[in-house]
C-alpha positions as CSV (number, residue, x, y, z in Angstrom):
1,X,-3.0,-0.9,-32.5
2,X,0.8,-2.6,-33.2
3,X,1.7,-0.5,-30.3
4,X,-0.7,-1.1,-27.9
5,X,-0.6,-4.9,-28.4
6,X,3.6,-4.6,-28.4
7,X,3.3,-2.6,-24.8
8,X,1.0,-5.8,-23.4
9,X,3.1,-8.6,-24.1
10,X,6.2,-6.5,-23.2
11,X,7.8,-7.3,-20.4
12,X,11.3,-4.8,-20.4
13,X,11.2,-1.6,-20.1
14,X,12.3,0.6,-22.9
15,X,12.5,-2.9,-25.3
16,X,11.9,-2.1,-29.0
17,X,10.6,-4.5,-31.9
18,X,10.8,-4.7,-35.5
19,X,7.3,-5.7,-37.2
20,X,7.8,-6.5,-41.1
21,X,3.9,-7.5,-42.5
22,X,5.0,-9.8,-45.5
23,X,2.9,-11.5,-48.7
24,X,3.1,-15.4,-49.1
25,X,6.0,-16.1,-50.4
26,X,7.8,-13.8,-48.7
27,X,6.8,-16.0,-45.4
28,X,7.5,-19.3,-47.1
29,X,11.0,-18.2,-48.0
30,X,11.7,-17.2,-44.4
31,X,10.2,-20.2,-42.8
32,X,11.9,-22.4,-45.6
33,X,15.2,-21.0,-44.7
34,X,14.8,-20.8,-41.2
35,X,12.5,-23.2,-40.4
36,X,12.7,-25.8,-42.8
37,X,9.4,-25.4,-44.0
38,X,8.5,-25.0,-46.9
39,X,4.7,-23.3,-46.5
40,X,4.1,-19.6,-45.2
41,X,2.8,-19.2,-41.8
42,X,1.4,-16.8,-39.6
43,X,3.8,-15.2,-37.3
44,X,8.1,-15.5,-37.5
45,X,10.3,-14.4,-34.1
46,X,13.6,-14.0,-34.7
47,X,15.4,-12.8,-31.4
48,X,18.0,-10.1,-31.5
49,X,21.1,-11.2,-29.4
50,X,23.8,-8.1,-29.4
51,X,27.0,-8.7,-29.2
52,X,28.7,-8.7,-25.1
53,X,29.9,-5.3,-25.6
54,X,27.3,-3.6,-26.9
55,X,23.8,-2.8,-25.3
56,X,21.1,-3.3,-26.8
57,X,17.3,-3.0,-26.1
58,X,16.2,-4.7,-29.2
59,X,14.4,-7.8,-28.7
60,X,14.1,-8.7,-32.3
61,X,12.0,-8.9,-35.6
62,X,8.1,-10.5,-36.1
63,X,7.1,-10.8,-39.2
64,X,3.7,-11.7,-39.9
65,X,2.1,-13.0,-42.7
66,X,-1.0,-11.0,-43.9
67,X,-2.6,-13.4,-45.6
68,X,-2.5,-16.0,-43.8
69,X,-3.9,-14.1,-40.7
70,X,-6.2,-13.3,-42.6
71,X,-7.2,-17.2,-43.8
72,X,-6.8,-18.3,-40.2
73,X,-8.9,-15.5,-38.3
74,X,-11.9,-16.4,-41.4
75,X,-11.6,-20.4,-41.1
76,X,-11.6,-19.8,-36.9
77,X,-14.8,-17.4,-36.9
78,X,-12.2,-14.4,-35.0
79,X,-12.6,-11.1,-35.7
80,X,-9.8,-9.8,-37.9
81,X,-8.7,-7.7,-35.5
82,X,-8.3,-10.0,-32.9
83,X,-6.2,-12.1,-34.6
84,X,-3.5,-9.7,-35.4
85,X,-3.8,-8.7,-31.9
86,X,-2.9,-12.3,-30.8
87,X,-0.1,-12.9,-33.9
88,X,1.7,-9.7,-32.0
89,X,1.2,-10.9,-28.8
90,X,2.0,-14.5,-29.3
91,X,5.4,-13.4,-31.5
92,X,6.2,-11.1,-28.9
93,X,6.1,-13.7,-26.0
94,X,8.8,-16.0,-28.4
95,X,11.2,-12.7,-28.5
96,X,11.0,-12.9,-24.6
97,X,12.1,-16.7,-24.5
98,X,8.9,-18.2,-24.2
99,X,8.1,-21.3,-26.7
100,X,5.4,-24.2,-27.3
101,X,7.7,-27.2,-27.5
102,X,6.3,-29.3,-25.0
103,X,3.1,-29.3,-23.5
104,X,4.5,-27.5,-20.4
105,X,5.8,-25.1,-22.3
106,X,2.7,-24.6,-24.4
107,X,0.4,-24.5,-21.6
108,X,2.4,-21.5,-19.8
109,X,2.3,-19.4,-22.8
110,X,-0.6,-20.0,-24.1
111,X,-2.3,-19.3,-20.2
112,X,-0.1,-16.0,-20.4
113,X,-1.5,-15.2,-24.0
114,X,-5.2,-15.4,-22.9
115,X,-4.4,-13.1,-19.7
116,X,-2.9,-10.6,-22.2
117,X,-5.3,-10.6,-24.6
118,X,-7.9,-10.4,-21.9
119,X,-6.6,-7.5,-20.9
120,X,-6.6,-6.1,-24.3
121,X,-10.4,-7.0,-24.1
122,X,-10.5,-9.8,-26.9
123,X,-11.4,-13.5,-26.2
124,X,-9.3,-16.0,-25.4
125,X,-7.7,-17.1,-28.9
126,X,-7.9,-21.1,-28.4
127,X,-11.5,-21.0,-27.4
128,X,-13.3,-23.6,-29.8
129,X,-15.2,-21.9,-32.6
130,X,-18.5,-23.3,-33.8
C-alpha cells in the first residue's frame, strides 16, 4: 500500500522516499526540534537537497506518526486505511515543494490531494464528517 500511494503523489520519475513510522515521542522530538513544537503530529517532510555535484533522486524522508493517525482517522469517522493513504500522499506533495501556508497555497494542494486520492479510490479527506 506505501508504494502504491508513493507512485500517486509522485511526480519524477525514478524519485525514491524514505518512510520512518514513529511512536509519540519520537514525533514530538522531531517536530520540537524542527518545528518548534512541542506535541507529535501526524505526518513530518523533510526534503533531501544533494549537494551541486552529486545527483540525486532522493526526494527526502516522511515520517508519520502511528498513533496519531490513528487518533485523527477515529475522531474524523475515516477509515484507517484511508488516512494513511492521505498522510503519504499529503507528505509526499511537501517533498515536491508544495505547502499550505496561505490559503492559495492550501487550496492547490489540498485540490491536488483529493484528485490523487480519488484516483486511489478513497474520499476526499476534508469532506465534513458527521
Amino acid at each position: 500500500d506505501f508504494m502504491k500511494w508513493t507512485q500517486a503523489a509522485l511526480q519524477q520519475e525514478g524519485a525514491g522516499v524514505v518512510i520512518r513510522i514513529v511512536d509519540e515521542e519520537e514525533s514530538r522530538q522531531l517536530n520540537h526540534e524542527y518545528r518548534g513544537k512541542d506535541r507529535p503530529t501526524n505526518v513530518l517532510s523533510f526534503p533531501f537537497e544533494a549537494p551541486p555535484e552529486v545527483t540525486s533522486y532522493h526526494l527526502g524522508d516522511l515520517v508519520i506518526c502511528a498513533p496519531v493517525v490513528a487518533e485523527e482517522a477515529a475522531r474524523q469517522g475515516k477509515l484507517l486505511q484511508h488516512h494513511w493513504a492521505h498522510m503519504v500522499v499529503h507528505g509526499m506533495l511537501h517533498l515536491q515543494g508544495y505547502d499550505h501556508l496561505n490559503d492559495a497555497d492550501a487550496e492547490r494542494m489540498e485540490s491536488l490531494e483529493r484528485e490523487l486520492l480519488q484516483n486511489l479510490g478513497i474520499p476526499d479527506p476534508y469532506r465534513e464528517t458527521a
